[in-house]
C-alpha positions in Angstrom: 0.0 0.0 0.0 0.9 3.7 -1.1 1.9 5.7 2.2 -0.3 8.8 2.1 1.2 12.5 2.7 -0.9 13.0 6.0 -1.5 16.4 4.9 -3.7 15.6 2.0 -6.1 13.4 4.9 -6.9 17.2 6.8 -10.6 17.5 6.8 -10.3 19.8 9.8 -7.5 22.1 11.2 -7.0 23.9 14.0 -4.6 25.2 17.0 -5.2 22.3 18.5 -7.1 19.7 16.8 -6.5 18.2 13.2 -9.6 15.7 12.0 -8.9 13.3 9.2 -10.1 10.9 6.7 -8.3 8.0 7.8 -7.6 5.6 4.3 -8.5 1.7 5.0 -5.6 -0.6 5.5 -3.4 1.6 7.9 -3.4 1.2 11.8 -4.6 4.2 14.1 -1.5 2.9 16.6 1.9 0.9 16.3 0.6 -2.6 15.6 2.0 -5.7 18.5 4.8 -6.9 15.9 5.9 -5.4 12.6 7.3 -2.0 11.9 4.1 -0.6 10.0 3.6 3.1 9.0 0.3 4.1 11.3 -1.4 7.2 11.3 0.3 8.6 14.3 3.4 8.4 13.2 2.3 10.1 10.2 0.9 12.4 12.1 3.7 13.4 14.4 6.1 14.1 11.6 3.6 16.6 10.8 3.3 18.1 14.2 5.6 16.4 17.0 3.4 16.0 20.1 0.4 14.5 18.2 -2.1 12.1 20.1 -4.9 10.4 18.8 -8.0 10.4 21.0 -9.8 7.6 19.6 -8.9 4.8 17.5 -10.5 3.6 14.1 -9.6 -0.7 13.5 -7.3 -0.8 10.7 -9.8 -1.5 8.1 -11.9 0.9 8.7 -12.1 4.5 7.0 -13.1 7.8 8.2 -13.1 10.9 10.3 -10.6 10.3 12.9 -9.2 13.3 15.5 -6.1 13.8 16.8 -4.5 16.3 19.2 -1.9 18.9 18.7 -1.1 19.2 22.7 -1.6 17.9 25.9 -4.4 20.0 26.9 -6.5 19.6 23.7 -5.6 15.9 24.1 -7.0 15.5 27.9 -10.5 17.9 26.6 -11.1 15.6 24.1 -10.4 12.3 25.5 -13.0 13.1 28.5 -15.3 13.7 25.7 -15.0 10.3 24.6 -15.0 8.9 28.0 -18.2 11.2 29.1 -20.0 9.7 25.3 -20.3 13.6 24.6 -18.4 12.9 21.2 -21.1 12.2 18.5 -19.7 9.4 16.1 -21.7 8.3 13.0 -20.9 5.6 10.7 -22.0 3.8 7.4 -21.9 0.0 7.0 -23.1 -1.9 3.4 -24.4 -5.1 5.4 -25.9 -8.1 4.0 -29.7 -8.5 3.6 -32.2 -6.3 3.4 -32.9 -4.4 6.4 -35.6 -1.7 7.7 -34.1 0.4 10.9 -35.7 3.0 12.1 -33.6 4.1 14.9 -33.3 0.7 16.3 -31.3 0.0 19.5 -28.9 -2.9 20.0 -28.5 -2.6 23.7 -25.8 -6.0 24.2 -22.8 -6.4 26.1 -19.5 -7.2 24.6 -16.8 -8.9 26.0 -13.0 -8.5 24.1 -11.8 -12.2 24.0 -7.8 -14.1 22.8 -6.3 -12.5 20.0 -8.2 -9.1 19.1 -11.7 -11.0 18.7 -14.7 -9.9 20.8 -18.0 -11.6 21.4 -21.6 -10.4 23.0 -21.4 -11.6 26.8 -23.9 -10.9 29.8 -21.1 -10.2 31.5 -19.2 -8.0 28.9 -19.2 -4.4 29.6 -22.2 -2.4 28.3 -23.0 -1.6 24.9 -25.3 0.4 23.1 -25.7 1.0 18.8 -28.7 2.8 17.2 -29.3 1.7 13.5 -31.0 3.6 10.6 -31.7 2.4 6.8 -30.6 4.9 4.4 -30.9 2.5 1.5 -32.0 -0.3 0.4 -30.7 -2.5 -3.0 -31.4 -5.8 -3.7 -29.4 -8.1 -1.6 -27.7 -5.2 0.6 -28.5 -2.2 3.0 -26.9 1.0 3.2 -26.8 1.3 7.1 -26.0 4.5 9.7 -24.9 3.3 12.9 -24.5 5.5 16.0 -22.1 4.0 18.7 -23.3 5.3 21.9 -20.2 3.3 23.9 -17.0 2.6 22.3 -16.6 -0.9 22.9 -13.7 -3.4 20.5 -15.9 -4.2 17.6 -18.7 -2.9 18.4 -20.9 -2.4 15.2 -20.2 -5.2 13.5 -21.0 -7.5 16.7 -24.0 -5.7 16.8 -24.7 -5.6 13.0 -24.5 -9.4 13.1 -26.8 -9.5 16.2 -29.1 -7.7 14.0 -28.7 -10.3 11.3 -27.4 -7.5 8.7 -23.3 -8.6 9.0 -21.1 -5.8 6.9 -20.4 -6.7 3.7 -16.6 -8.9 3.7 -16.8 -8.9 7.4 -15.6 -12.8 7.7 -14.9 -12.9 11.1 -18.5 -11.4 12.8 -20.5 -13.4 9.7 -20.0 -11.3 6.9 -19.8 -13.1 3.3 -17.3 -11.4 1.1 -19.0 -9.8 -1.9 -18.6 -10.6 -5.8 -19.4 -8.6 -8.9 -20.7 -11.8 -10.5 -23.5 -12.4 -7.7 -24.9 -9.2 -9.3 -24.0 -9.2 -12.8 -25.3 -12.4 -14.7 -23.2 -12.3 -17.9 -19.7 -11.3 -15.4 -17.1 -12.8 -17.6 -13.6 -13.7 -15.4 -10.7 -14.4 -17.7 -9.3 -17.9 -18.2 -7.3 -19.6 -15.1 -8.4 -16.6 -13.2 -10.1 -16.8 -10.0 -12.2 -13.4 -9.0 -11.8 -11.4 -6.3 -13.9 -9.7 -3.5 -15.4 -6.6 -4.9 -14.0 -4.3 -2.1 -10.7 -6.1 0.2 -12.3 -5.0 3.6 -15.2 -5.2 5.5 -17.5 -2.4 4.4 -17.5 0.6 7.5 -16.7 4.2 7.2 -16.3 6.9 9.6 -18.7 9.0 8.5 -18.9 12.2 11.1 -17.7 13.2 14.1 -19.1 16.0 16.5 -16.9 17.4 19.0 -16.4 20.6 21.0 -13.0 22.6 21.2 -11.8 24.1 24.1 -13.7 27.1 23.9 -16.7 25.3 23.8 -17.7 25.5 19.8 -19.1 22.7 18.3 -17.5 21.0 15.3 -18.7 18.9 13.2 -16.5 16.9 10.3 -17.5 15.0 7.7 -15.4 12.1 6.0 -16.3 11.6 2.1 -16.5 7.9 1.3 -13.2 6.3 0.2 -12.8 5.5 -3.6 -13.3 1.3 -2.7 -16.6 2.1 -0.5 -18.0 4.7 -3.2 -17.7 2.3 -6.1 -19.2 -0.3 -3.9 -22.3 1.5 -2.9 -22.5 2.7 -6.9 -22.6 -1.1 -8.2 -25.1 -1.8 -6.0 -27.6 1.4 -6.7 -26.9 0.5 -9.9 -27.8 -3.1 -10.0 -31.6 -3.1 -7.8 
């Protein structure tokens, strides 16, 4: 994967805040092993005391902030913490789905090797769904994380029965051109691949107060691989 120049992600700049559109495939945080680029990295050889105050899973795109000192970094986190930080996502999930608002209120409990599962024990959890579009196999979900538990849309997503789109390891099927295109011609001792290589979630907004109190509210444009995705399939009803 290209490395991106951090500066073209900026969605939002300002003393003490930068917000931006996180690409799929990079890590918010150095990784256990390896020696990966990650956003913060990135990030702090664009301004030297950078912190992120939230993290997005490596696959997933989208408005992401980060702070540009220490006091900036503690106002935001305590955001998060106090679930004052509006976060909105879209997730292309499997099935045909009508939400209206609907509330996943299940627990979730991280388990071995950077899985989690739904658990009465788990620590609470809470996810508000809404349809924005329907196509003929798929749904065009916005989820609304009200905690910030590890995975928890897609755990609640598959809950719901609607897994996102190439999510294989919470139930969700990876997707093929050729399910939706009849006469989808792949060329001789080629085998065809997933329509988009990640499970289908997106940052979408984020809704946060500066220091002084403003509100701010940022808004991630989709990726090119989540665009196209969505197009196919308003394309093909």
């Amino acid at each position: 994967m290209k490395q991106p120049d951090f500066q073209d992600l900026i969605l939002f700049e300002d003393d003490d805040f930068v917000v931006i559109n996180k690409p799929p495939f990079l890590a918010t945080l150095d990784e256990r092993i390896g020696n990966a680029p990650n956003i913060l990295r990135l990030a702090r050889e664009y301004h030297p005391d950078m912190q992120a105050c939230h993290r997005l899973d490596k696959e997933t795109s989208g408005a992401l902030a980060l702070a540009k000192n220490p006091e900036a970094y503690r106002h935001l986190s305590m955001q998060f913490e106090n679930r004052q930080v509006q976060k909105l996502y879209h997730a292309v999930t499997w099935g045909v789905h009508q939400f209206d608002n609907k509330l996943v209120d299940r627990s979730i409990e991280t388990t071995t090797k950077g899985k989690a599962r739904l658990a009465y024990k788990g620590k609470p959890a809470e996810t508000y769904f809404t349809t924005l579009e329907t196509f003929a196999r798929h749904t065009l979900v916005q989820c609304v994380p009200i905690t910030g538990r590890m995975h928890q849309i897609r755990l609640h997503l598959m809950y719901l029965q609607a897994p996102i789109v190439n999510d294989t390891l919470y139930g969700g099927e990876e997707f093929y051109l050729s399910s939706l295109k009849k006469r989808f011609n792949i060329k001789e001792g080629e085998a065809e691949q997933p329509f988009i290589k990640r499970f289908a979630l997106h940052a979408a907004k984020l809704i946060f107060a500066r220091l002084n109190g403003e509100e701010v509210t940022v808004e991630a444009p989709y990726p090119k691989d989540f665009r196209v995705l969505v197009e196919v399939l308003q394309q093909n009803r």
